[in-house]
C-alpha positions, 0 to 999 in steps of 0.5 A: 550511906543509909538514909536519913542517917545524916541526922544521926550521924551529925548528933552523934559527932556533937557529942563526941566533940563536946565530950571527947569521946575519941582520941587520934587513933583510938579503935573504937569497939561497938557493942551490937545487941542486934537491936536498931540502936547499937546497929545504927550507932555501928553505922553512924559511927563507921560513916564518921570515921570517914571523915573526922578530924581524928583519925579512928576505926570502928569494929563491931562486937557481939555477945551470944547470950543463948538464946538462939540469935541469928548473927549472920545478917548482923556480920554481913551488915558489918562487911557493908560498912567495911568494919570488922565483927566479932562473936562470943559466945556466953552461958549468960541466958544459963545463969540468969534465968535457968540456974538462978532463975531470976526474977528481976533479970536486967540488972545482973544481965546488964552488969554481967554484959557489960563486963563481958564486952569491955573484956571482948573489946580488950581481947581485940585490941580495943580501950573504947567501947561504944554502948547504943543509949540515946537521948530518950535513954538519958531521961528513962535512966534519970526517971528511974534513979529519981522514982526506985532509988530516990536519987538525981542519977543518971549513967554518964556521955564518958566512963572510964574504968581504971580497973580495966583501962577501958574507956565506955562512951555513949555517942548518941546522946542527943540522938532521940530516938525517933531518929534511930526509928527513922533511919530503920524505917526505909530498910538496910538495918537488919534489926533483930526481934529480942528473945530475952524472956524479960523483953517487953516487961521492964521498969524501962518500959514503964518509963518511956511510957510514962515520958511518952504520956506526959509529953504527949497529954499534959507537958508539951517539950518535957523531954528538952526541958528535962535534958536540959536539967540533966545536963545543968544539975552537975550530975557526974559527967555531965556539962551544959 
């Protein structure tokens, strides 16, 4: 197992407990970005199958957006954790950002992706599918529903589709994002540098810094107070 992953791997079964998020035999596809966060939750999640109560396997699933990613280290990742991998391949950097030029590109991007994943997870026998967000995730998500669309919003820990049948849970929740950091740090994670062009220059990045800056200069334990009221508010889907 990775090291430090116990932590993740401890948070991510709370969550998955206290939303059931998984049913006996349910097989579970993750959507790897080929970013620390999906590649950890692959990880966590295929350690937990291990052991859990309910019996579950876990498979990986890629998009190939276009933009020249390098899947082989992602596939042989995969083969360690003895989880099945499969890839996709898309004309989504086409679309977006060649033919309709884009000039806010994440929003289309991430309905488009998400649309393609749970379609991929389908295609090799899966109803769940798996997304990387985290607990600092949570709060930027939050931040941005309340300071762009002037509304108390945030995605939910579980989404059920009923167009689709395909059920989307978020595991690691509660997981901050310090810990995905930490796993990372000592190796064995083949993290893959973004080469979306939009990388770098989101509303999302303004958030975490903003979170960040507070936190850190003039509200000390923001972010555990700021969960909780996520979680109090009876936003849908979500529980104290």
């Amino acid at each position: 197992m990775l090291r430090n992953l116990n932590k993740v791997v401890s948070l991510t079964r709370k969550a998955i407990e206290e939303y059931d998020m998984v049913k006996e035999n349910d097989r579970i596809s993750v959507g790897v970005s080929g970013g620390k966060d999906s590649l950890v939750l692959l990880a966590a999640l295929s350690e937990l199958s291990r052991y859990h109560p309910k019996n579950f396997t876990v498979i990986g699933i890629s998009l190939d957006m276009g933009f020249g990613n390098d899947f082989e280290p992602i596939k042989r990742f995969a083969e360690e954790l003895n989880v099945e991998y499969y890839v996709k391949k898309t004309n989504f950097k086409e679309i977006i950002f060649d033919i309709r030029k884009e000039s806010n590109p994440c929003s289309l991007c991430a309905k488009m992706r998400r649309g393609a994943l749970n379609d991929m997870a389908l295609e090799h026998g899966s109803k769940t599918v798996a997304l990387g967000h985290h607990n600092d995730d949570v709060l930027e998500t939050f931040f941005l529903s309340l300071l762009y669309e002037g509304r108390v919003s945030c995605f939910a820990p579980v989404t059920y589709l009923d167009r689709t049948g395909v059920t989307q849970i978020r595991p690691m929740i509660y997981v901050p994002e310090r810990d995905i950091r930490g796993v990372v740090k000592h190796g064995g994670v083949p993290v893959a540098g973004s080469l979306c062009p939009a990388d770098g220059e989101t509303k999302r990045e303004q958030m975490k810094e903003l979170i960040r800056r507070l936190e850190r200069e003039t509200t000390p334990g923001l972010k555990k107070r700021l969960f909780h009221a996520i979680r109090a508010s009876k936003i849908d889907g979500w529980k104290v």
